[in-house]
C-alpha positions in Angstrom: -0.1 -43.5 -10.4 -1.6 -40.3 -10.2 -0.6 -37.1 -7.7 -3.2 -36.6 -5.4 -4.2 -34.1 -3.3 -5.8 -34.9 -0.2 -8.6 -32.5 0.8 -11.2 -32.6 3.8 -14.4 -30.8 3.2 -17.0 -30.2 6.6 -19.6 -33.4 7.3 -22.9 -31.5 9.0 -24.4 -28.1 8.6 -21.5 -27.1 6.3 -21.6 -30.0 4.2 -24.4 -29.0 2.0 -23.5 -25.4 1.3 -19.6 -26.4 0.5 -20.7 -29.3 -2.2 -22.9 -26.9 -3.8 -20.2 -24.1 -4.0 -17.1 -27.1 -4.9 -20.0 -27.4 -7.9 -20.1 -23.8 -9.0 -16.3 -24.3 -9.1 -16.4 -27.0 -11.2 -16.0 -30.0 -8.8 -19.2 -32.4 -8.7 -18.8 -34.3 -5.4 -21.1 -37.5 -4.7 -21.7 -38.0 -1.1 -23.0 -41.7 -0.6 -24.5 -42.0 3.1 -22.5 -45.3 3.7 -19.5 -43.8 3.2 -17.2 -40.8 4.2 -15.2 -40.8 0.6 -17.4 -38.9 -1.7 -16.6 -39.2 -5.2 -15.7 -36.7 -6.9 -14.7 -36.2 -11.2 -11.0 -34.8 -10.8 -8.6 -37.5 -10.0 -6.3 -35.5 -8.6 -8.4 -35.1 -5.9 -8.8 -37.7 -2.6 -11.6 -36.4 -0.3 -12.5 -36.8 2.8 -15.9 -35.9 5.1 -14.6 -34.9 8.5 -16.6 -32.8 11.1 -15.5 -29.3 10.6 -14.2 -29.1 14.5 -11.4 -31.3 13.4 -10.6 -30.7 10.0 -7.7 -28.3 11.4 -6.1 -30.8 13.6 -5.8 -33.3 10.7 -4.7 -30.7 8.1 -1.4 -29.7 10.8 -0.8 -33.0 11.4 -0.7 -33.8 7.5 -3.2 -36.8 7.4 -4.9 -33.9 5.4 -2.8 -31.8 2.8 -5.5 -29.1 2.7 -9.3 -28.5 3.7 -12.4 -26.1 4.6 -13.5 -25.4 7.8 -14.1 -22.4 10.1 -12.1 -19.8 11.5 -13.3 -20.3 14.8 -12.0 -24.3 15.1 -8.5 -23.0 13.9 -8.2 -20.9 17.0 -10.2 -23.2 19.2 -7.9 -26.5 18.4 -5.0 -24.0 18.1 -3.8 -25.5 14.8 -0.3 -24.5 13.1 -2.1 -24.2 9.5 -1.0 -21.7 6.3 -4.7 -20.0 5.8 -5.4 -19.8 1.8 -8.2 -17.9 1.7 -11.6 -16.6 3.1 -14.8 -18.1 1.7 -17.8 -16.0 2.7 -20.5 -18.5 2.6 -22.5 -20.7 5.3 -25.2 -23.1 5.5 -27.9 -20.7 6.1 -26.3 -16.9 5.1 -23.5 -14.7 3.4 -23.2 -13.3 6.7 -19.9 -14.5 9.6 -21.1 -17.0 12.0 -20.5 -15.4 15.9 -19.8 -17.2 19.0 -21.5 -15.0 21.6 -21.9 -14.9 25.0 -25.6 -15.3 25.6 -28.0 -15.0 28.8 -31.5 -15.2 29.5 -33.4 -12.2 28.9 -34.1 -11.8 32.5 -30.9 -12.3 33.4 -29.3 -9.5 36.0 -25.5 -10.5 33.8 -25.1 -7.2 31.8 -21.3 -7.9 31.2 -18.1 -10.3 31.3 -17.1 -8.7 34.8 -20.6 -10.3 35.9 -19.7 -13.9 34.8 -16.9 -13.9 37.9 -17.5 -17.3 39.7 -20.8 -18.7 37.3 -21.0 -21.7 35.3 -20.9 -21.3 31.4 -21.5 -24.3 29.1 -20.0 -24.2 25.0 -19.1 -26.4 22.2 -15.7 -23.9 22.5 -14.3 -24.3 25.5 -10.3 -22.9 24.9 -11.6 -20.1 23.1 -13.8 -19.3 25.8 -11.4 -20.0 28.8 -9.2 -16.9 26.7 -11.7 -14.8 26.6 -12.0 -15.0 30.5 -8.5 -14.5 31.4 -8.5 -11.5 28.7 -11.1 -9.8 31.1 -9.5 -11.1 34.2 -12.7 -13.1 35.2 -12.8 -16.7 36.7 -15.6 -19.1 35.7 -16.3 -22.8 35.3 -16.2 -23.5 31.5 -18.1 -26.7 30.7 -18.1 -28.6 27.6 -22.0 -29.0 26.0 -22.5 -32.0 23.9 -25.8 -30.2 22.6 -28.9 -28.2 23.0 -26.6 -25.5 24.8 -29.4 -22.7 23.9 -32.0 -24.5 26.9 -29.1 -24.9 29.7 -28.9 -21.1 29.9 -32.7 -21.2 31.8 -31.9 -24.1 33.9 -28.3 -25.6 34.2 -25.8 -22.8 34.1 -25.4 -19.0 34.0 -24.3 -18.2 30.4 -23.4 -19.8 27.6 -21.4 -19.4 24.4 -23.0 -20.2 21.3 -22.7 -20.0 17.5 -25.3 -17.8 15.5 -25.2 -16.1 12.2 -28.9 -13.9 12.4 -29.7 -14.4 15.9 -33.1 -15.5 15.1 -32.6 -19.1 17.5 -31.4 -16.8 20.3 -34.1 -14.5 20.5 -36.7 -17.6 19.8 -34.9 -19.0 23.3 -35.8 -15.6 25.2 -31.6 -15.4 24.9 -29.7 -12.1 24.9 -26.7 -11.4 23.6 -23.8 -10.3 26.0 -20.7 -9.9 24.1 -19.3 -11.1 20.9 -16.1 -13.2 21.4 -15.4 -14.2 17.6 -16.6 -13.7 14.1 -16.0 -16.5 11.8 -16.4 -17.3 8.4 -14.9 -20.7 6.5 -11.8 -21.1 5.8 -9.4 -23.4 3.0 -6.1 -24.1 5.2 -3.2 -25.8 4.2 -0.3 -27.9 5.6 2.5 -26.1 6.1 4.5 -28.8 4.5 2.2 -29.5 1.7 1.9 -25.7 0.8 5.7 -25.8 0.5 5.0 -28.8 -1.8 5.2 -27.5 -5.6 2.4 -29.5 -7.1 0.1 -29.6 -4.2 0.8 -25.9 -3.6 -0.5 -25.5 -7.5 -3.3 -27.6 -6.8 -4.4 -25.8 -4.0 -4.1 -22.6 -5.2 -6.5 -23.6 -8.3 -8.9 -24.5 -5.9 -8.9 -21.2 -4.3 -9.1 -19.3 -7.1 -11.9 -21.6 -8.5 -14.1 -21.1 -5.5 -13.3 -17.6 -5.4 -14.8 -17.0 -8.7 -17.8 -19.2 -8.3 -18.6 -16.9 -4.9 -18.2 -14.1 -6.1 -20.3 -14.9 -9.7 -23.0 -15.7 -6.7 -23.7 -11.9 -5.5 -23.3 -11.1 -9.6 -25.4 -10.7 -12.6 -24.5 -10.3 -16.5 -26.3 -8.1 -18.4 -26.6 -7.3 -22.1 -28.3 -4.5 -24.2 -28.1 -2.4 -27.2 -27.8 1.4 -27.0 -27.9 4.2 -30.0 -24.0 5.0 -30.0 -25.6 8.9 -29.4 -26.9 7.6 -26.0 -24.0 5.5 -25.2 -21.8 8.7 -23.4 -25.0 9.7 -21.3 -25.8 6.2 -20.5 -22.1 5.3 -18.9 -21.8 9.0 -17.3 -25.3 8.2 -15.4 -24.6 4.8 -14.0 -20.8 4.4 -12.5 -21.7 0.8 -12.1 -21.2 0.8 -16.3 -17.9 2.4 -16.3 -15.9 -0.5 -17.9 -18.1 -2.5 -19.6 -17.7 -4.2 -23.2 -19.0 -2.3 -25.8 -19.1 -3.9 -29.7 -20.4 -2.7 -33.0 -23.7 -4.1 -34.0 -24.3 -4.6 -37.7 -27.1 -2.0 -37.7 -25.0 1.5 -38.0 -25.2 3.8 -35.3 -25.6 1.1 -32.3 -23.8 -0.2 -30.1 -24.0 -3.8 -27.9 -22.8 -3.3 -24.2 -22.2 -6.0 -22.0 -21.4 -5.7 -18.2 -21.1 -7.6 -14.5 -22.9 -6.1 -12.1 -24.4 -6.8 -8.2 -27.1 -8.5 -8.5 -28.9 -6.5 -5.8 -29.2 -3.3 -7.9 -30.6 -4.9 -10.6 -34.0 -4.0 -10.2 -32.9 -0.4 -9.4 -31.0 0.0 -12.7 -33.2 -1.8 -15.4 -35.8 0.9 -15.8 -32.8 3.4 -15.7 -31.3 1.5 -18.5 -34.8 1.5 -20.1 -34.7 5.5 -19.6 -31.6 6.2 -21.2 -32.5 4.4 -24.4 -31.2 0.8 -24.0 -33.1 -2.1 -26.0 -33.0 -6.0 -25.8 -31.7 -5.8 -22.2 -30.5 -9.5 -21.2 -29.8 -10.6 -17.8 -27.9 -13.8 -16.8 -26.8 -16.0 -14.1 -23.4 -16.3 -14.1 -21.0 -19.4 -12.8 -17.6 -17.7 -12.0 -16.2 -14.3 -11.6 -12.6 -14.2 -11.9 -10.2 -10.6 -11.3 
């Protein structure tokens, strides 16, 4: 019988996003909508689709050895977890996710002080009810099941709410109060598995897997050939170029360089490469980036 590993990735509005990047890592998953054990080509591997608010509580517990899931459910749930890394990836952005502590627009609440003795309503009540007693104000904390953003006009004060642009807010006529915690996903471990030899190796690969294929994401190769004359000119004006591979091509006097760059300066730097005498320029995607 082979080890396995058991791992937990978010069911919902992560679910998406995390198959895609366990993909880029080299881990195609199968998600079959009559089941919550996806498949997945590594048989070291036993997965599990749990909604991300719990993934922590089963991970300390050990009915999970590792998982994904946001920073914001390991405080809420309080979990005893040892945190592997930080993914910077969600279902809709790069950016951290925020719970923030919302009114309407025409609300007369301009702080936490003014929230002494209302009613707030949010999916995270304990991290809430801490951020209260951090500010010395008392307030009925409710639990919302849903649609929190339309109880701030009619059924409470404030609420607390997740948001990664804002954009949903300020379509609710909502405004932001005060930030009480930026999140962003997270691969946590039990602490006795991560004392565990194998799983600890296991779980490590697939941090440094998914840490490549993230960071490839905001990346872009690029090739080109340069006269070796222009070559000290060419890596003197652009910094992003100063360690790039350089190889002898079989015409004399030029030169192949080869480079990783951000993908979002790309535009900027082609004609500049163009400039400076560079021919055959090559971009490509690329599917990990490991340091």
């Amino acid at each position: 019988m082979s080890k396995k590993l058991r791992f937990g990735l978010p069911k919902g509005s992560l679910q998406e996003a995390t198959i895609q990047k366990m993909a880029k890592a080299g881990f195609n998953i199968s998600v079959s909508s009559r089941s919550y054990v996806p498949y997945v080509d590594d048989e070291e591997l036993d997965i599990r689709l749990i909604r991300a608010q719990e993934i922590s509580r089963y991970v300390e517990h050990g009915f999970l050895d590792c998982g994904i899931t946001g920073h914001d459910w390991v405080i809420e749930n309080g979990s005893s977890v040892h945190e592997v890394g930080e993914f910077l990836f969600s279902k809709a952005t790069r950016q951290p996710a925020r719970w923030v502590l919302c009114v309407p627009e025409n609300s007369k609440i301009k702080s936490v002080k003014d929230l002494q003795g209302k009613r707030i309503a949010t999916e995270v009540v304990n991290l809430t009810k801490k951020y209260l007693r951090k500010h010395g104000v008392k307030a009925d904390v409710e639990f919302s099941w849903g649609a929190t953003e339309m109880k701030a006009h009619e059924l409470v004060d404030a609420i607390v709410e997740l948001t990664e642009t804002g954009s949903s807010l300020r379509a609710n006529k909502l405004r932001i109060v005060d930030t009480l915690l930026t999140s962003t996903p997270r691969l946590i471990a039990n602490q006795t598995a991560w004392k565990n030899p194998w799983k600890r190796q296991k779980i490590e690969t697939l941090a440094l897997l998914l840490k490549g294929a993230l960071e490839a994401e905001a990346k872009v190769g690029l090739k080109m050939n340069i006269a070796e004359k222009n070559l000290a000119s060419l890596l003197k004006s652009l910094p992003a170029l100063r360690n790039p591979t350089i190889s002898n091509l079989s015409l004399k006097g030029w030169v192949a360089v080869e480079t990783i760059i951000d993908e979002h300066i790309v535009r900027e730097m082609i004609p500049k490469l163009k400039a400076a005498g560079a021919e055959g320029i090559i971009e490509y995607p690329l599917n990990k980036v490991v340091y």
